[in-house]
KOLMARNU-987200 format. One line per field, with one value per residue (C-alpha): residue in one letter; x negated, y, z negated. Coordinates in steps of 0.25 Angstrom, whole numbers, plus 5000, padded with zeros to 4 digits. Layout:
<recs>
res <- A,...
px <- X,...
py <- Y,...
pz <- Z,...
</recs>
This chain:
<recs>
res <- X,X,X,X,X,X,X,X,X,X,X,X,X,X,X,X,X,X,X,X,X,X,X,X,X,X,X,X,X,X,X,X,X,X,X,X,X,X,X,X,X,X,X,X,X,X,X,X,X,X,X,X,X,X,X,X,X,X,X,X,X,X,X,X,X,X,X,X,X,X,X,X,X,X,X,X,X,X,X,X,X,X,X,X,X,X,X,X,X,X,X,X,X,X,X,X,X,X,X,X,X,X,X,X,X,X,X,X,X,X,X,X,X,X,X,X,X,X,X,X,X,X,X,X,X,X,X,X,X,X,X,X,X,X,X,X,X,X,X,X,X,X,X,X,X,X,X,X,X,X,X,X,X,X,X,X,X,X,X,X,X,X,X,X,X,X,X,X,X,X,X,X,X,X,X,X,X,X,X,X,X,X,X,X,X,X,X,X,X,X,X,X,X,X,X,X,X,X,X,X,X,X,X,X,X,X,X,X,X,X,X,X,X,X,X,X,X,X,X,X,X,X,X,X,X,X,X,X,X,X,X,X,X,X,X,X,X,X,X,X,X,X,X,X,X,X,X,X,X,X,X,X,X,X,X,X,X,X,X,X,X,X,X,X,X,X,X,X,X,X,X,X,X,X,X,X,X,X,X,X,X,X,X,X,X,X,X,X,X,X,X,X,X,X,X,X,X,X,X,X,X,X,X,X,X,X,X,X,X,X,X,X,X,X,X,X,X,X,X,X,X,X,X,X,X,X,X,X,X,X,X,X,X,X,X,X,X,X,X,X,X,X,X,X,X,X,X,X,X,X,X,X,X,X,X,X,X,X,X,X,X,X,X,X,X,X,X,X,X,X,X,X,X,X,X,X,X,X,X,X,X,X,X,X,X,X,X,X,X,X,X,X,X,X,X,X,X,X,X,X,X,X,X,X,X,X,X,X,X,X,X,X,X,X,X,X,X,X,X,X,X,X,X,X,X,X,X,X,X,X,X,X,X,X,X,X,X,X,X,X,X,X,X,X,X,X,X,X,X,X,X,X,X,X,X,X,X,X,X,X,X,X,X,X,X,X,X,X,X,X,X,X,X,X,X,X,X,X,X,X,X,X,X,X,X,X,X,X,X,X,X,X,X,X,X,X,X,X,X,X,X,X,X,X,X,X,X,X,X,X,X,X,X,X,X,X,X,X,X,X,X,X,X,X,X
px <- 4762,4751,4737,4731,4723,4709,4705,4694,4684,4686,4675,4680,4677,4688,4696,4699,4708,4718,4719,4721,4731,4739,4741,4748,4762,4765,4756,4766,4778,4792,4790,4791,4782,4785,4770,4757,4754,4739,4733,4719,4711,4696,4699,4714,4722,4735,4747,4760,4770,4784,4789,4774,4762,4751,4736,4722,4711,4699,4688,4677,4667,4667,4659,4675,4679,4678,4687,4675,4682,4697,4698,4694,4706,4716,4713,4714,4726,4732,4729,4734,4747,4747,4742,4751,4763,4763,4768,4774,4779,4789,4778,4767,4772,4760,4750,4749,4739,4733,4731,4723,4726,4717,4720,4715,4729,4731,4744,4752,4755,4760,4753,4763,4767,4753,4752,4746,4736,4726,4715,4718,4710,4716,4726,4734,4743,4757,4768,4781,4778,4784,4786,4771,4780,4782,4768,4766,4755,4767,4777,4769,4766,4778,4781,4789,4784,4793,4792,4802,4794,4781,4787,4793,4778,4772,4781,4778,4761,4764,4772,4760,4751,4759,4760,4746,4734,4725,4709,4706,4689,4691,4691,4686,4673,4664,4675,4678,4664,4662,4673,4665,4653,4658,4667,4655,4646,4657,4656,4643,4643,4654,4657,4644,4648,4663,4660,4652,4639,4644,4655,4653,4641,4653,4662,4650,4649,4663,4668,4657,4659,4674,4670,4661,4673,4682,4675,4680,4695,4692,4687,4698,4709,4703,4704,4720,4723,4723,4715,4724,4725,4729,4735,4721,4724,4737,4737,4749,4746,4748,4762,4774,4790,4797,4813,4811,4802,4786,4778,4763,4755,4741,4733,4719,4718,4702,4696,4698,4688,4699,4713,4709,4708,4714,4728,4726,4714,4725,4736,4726,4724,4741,4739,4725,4733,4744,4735,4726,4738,4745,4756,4752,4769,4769,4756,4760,4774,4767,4756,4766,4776,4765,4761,4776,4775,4760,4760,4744,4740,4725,4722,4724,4710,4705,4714,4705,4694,4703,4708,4695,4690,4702,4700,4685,4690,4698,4685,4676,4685,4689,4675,4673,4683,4674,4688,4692,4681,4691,4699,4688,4682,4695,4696,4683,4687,4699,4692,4683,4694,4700,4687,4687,4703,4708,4711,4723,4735,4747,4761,4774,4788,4798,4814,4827,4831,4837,4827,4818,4806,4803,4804,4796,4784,4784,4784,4774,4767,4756,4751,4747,4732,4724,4731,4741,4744,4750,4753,4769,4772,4787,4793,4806,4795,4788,4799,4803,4789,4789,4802,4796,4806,4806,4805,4820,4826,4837,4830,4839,4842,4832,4820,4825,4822,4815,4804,4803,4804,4791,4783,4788,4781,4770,4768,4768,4757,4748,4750,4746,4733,4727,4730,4727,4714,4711,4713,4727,4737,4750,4764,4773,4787,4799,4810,4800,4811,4805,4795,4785,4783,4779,4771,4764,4762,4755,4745,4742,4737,4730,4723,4719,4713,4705,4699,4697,4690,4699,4714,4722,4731,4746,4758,4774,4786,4799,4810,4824,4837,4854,4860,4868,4858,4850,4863,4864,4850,4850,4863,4857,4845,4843,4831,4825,4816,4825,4836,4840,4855,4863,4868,4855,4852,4864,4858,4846,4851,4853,4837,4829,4816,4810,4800,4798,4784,4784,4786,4800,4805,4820,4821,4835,4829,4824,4814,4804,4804,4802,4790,4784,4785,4779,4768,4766,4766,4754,4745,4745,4744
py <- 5093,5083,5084,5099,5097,5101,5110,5111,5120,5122,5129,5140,5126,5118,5127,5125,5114,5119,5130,5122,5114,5128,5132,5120,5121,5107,5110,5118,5112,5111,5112,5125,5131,5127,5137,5143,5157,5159,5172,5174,5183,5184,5178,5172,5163,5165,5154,5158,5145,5145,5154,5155,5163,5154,5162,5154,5162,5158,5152,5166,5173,5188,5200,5202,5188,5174,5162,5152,5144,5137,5144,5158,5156,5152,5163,5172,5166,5169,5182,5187,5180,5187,5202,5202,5197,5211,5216,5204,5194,5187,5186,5177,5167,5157,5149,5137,5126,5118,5103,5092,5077,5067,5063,5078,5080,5097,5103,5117,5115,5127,5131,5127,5113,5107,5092,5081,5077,5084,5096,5112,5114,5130,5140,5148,5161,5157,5170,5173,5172,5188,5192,5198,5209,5214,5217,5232,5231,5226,5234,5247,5241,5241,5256,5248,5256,5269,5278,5270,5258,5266,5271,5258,5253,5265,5260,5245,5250,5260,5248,5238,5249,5253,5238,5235,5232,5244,5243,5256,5249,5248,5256,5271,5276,5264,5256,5264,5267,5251,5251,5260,5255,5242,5248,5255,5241,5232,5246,5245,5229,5227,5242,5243,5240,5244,5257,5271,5272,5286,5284,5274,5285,5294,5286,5282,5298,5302,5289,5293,5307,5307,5295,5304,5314,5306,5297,5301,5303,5287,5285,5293,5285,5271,5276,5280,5266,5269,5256,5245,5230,5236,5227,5230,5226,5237,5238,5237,5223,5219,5225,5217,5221,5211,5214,5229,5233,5232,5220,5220,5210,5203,5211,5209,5199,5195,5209,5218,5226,5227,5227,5235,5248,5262,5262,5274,5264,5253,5263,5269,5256,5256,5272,5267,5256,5267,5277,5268,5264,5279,5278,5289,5292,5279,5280,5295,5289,5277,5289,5299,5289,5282,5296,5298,5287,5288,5302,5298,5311,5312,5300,5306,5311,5297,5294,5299,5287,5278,5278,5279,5266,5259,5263,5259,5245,5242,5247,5237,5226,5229,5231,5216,5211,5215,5215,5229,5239,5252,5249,5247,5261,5268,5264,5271,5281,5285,5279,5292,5302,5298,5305,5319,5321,5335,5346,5344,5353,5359,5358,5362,5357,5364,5364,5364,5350,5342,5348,5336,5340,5328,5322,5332,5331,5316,5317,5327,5322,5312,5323,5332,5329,5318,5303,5299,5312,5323,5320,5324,5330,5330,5337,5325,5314,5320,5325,5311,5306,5317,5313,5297,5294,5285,5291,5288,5291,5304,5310,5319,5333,5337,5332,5342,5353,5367,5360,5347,5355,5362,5350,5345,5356,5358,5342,5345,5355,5347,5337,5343,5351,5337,5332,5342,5343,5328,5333,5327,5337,5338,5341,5346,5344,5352,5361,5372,5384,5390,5400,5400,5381,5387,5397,5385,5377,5389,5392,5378,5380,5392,5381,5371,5382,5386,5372,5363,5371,5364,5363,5362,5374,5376,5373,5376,5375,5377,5367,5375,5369,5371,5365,5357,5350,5350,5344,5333,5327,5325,5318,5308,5306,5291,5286,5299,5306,5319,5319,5333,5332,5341,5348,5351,5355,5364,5370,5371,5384,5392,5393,5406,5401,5414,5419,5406,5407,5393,5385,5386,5374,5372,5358,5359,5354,5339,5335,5332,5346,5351,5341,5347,5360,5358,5349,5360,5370,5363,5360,5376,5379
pz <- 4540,4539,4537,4541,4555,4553,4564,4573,4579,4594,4603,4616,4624,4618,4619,4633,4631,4624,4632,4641,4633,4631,4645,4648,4645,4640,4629,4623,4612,4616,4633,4628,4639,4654,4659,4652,4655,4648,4645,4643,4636,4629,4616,4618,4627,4628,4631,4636,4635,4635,4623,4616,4618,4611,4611,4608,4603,4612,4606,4608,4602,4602,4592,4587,4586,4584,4589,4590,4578,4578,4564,4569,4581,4569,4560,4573,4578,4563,4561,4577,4570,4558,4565,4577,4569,4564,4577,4583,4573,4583,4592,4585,4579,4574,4577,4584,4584,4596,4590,4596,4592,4592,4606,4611,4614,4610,4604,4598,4585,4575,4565,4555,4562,4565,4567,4557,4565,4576,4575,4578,4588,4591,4585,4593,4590,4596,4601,4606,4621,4627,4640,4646,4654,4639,4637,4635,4644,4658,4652,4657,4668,4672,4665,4654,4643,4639,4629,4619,4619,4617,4605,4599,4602,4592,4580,4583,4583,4570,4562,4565,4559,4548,4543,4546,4536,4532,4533,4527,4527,4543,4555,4554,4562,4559,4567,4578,4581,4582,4591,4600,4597,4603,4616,4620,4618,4626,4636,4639,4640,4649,4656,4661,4677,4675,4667,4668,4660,4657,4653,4645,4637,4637,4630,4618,4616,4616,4608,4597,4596,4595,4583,4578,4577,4571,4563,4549,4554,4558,4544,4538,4547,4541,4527,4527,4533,4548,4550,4550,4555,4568,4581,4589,4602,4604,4619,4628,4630,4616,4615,4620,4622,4616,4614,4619,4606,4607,4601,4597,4599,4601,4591,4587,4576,4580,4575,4564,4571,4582,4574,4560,4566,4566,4567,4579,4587,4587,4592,4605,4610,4614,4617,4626,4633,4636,4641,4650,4658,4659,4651,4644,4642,4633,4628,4620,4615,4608,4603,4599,4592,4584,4579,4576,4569,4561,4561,4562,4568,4562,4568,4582,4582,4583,4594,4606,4602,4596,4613,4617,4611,4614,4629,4627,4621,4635,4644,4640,4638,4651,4656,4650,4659,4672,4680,4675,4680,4683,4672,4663,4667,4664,4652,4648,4655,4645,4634,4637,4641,4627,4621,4629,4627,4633,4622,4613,4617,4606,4612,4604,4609,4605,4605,4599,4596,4610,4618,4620,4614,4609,4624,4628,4620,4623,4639,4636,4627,4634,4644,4634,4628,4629,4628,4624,4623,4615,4599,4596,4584,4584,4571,4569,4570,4559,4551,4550,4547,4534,4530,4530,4539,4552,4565,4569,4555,4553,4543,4530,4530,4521,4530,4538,4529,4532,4522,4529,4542,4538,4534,4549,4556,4548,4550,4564,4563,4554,4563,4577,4570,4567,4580,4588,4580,4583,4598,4599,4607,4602,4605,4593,4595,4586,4586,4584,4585,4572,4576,4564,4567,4584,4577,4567,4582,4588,4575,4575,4590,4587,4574,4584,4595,4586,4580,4592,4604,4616,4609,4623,4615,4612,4619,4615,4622,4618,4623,4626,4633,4627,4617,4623,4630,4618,4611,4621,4621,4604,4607,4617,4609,4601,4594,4594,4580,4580,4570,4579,4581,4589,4577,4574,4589,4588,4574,4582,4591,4580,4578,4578,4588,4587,4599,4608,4613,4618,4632,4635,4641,4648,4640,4648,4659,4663,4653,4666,4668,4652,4655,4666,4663,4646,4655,4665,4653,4646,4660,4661,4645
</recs>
């Protein structure tokens, strides 16, 4: 190395020749690119060449940033690098520098290979070029998106957060409110042709009353570590498939305001994204796995606004646009409906093991309540979450226990009042062939009646089909929570049930119709 190049302040101006410098293909070391695809976007530009992706931070002023200097686009540049390496480390892979002689002559440069001579006149973040028909945002397009994927995708969002930085003096009700506070400003500034006047009062008035009811929960949230150095940004278009298994990428590193935030907030924007383009299906396997996974449930109160603002976020922005009028507008609209959710609904499946409980209650699971959905509680996800276990792990004879057992079910209880409480509606999911756990269900019905004014009520049914059949679907099972095995399904017939006063349903029948009829079941309820 020779001796350090001294680097220079650029203006948005001079900028314009090394963007153009980048889109051509010659510009690029080893003939590496034959083309230049460019993507453009407020405060980036991004270069597809070759085997790369190289993205230059524009020179712009905006209230949340600054990238007026060459030093503030460095530090930007190095800290996207160091954030999104969290998610993605094979896919950022360092900075690169663009280098002009003496002669005016630009050239790339990395970081740790710059020449001796010449002035840094930009820095850019360089990634691992992916195919764009991996973008989360194509594969639903294309209805690319199953239920197994949606699930990997939870994990891959619940390990970024477990490993993320903890703010415990961030985020609560000061920051939410600011985050109204401003989509309601942006709203008025850039909605007013595009969107309704009253909607947009109704939005003000339900977004601050629902704050003003949540507020301390909010507080409480930030002071146990919910708020964290989050990914910001998390929408489908940030998520790639990259060797069949989901990659997160492009998160805010520009803002704290936008990325230090509640755990739950960073998590709608995903469920938001879901939801706006009907895949409500994926949008509750995401939901329901990640709760496996968190066993967050309090915060599920939050969850109506923490929607609601996200929803907000993407009506002004694209309001802003003045291309998007319509779209613009539904988004306000759901941003709204998120804030007047229908009443929250109790429903118990139950059934011998091998009945397809479980399957049930997922199909199920996103037509009952307000989006995403109905909350499952499944008894083996949180055995296995008492026992420390990982989801997926065979867990010892003695988490099986009748003292075990007990702490499983009254889990599930203390679980389902605090949701339901937090207008969540929720689908309990166990064997339930002792009498005195169907009777806990049905006092914690009667519990809820009697707190909130418009609980949807209760639900049960009871799933029933042979043994052989029940025999046959624990055998064909793979990668499933339940440790059930047919041993255990044959133990299972020997069980005293007592008077069943639930739903019977024939699960010996196609699962389409077990669906149909629960669905039909709860529309008449």
């Amino acid at each position: 190395m020779g001796a350090p190049i001294q680097a220079s302040q650029v203006s948005g101006g001079d900028q314009a020749g090394t963007i153009a410098f980048l889109a051509r293909a010659n510009s690029y070391p080893g003939g590496d690119a034959s083309e230049v695809a460019v993507i453009e976007t407020h405060i980036s530009v991004v270069f597809l060449a070759g085997s790369r992706a190289y993205k230059l931070k524009r020179a712009v002023l905006f209230p949340y940033l600054d990238f007026t200097t060459l030093g503030s686009r460095k530090e930007a540049c190095a800290r996207e690098l160091r954030l999104n390496r969290r998610g993605a480390p094979d896919l950022y892979l360092g900075l690169v520098a663009v280098v002009m002689n003496a002669g005016g002559e630009r050239s790339l440069h990395p970081e740790d290979a710059l020449p001796d001579g010449g002035d840094i006149i930009e820095w850019l973040v360089c990634m691992r070029r992916f195919d764009q028909d991996m973008l989360f945002d194509r594969l639903a397009e294309r209805g690319g998106l199953n239920m197994a994927l949606m699930e990997t995708l939870a994990r891959e969002i619940h390990d970024l957060h477990e490993g993320a930085k903890v703010y415990n003096d961030r985020g609560g009700r000061a920051a939410a409110a600011a985050i109204i506070d401003n989509n309601l400003e942006c709203l008025n500034r850039f909605g007013r042709e595009a969107l309704s006047a009253g909607d947009l009062k109704s939005l003000a008035e339900l977004s601050r009353r629902h704050l003003d009811r949540i507020g301390g929960l909010m507080d409480a949230r930030a002071a146990a570590g919910f708020v964290r150095q989050c990914h910001g940004d998390l929408h489908l278009r940030n998520i790639v498939l990259i060797d069949n298994a989901p990659v997160l990428f492009d998160g805010i590193e520009f803002s704290d305001a936008f990325s230090i935030i509640d755990t739950l907030y960073d998590f709608a924007f995903l469920v938001m994204d879901l939801c706006h383009k009907g895949l409500t299906d994926e949008a509750s396997a995401v939901f329901n796995r990640t709760m496996d996974l968190t066993g967050d449930v309090a915060g599920l109160a939050a969850m109506p606004l923490f929607l609601s603002m996200r929803a907000a976020v993407r009506s002004h922005v694209t309001a802003a646009s003045g291309k998007q009028s319509a779209e613009a507008a539904a988004y306000l609209a759901e941003a709204i409906a998120y804030l007047a959710p229908p009443p929250a609904k109790l429903v118990a499946i139950g059934g011998l093991s091998g009945t397809g409980k479980s399957t049930l209650a997922a199909r199920i699971a996103a037509k009952i309540g307000a989006a995403p959905g109905a909350l499952v509680l499944r008894s083996d996800v949180i055995r296995k979450r008492l026992a420390g276990a990982d989801l997926f792990a065979q867990l010892a004879p003695e988490d099986y226990s009748k003292a075990m057992t007990k702490r499983v079910f009254g889990r599930m209880i203390d679980d389902a009042r605090i949701a339901l409480m937090g207008g969540q509606s929720v689908i309990l999911d166990a064997v339930y062939a002792d009498a005195d756990q169907r009777r806990d269900v049905a006092r914690l019905a009667d519990e809820i009646a009697t707190e909130i004014g418009d609980f949807a009520g209760f639900t049960g049914f009871w799933l029933h089909s042979p043994l052989p059949e029940r025999e046959q679907r624990i055998e064909a099972r793979s990668g499933n929570v339940s440790d059930a095995t047919v041993a255990i399904a044959r133990q299972q017939e020997g069980y005293e049930q007592g008077t069943m006063d639930w739903t019977l349903i024939d699960a010996a029948k196609d699962i389409e119709i077990s669906e149909k009829v629960i669905i039909s079941e709860l529309a008449g309820a």
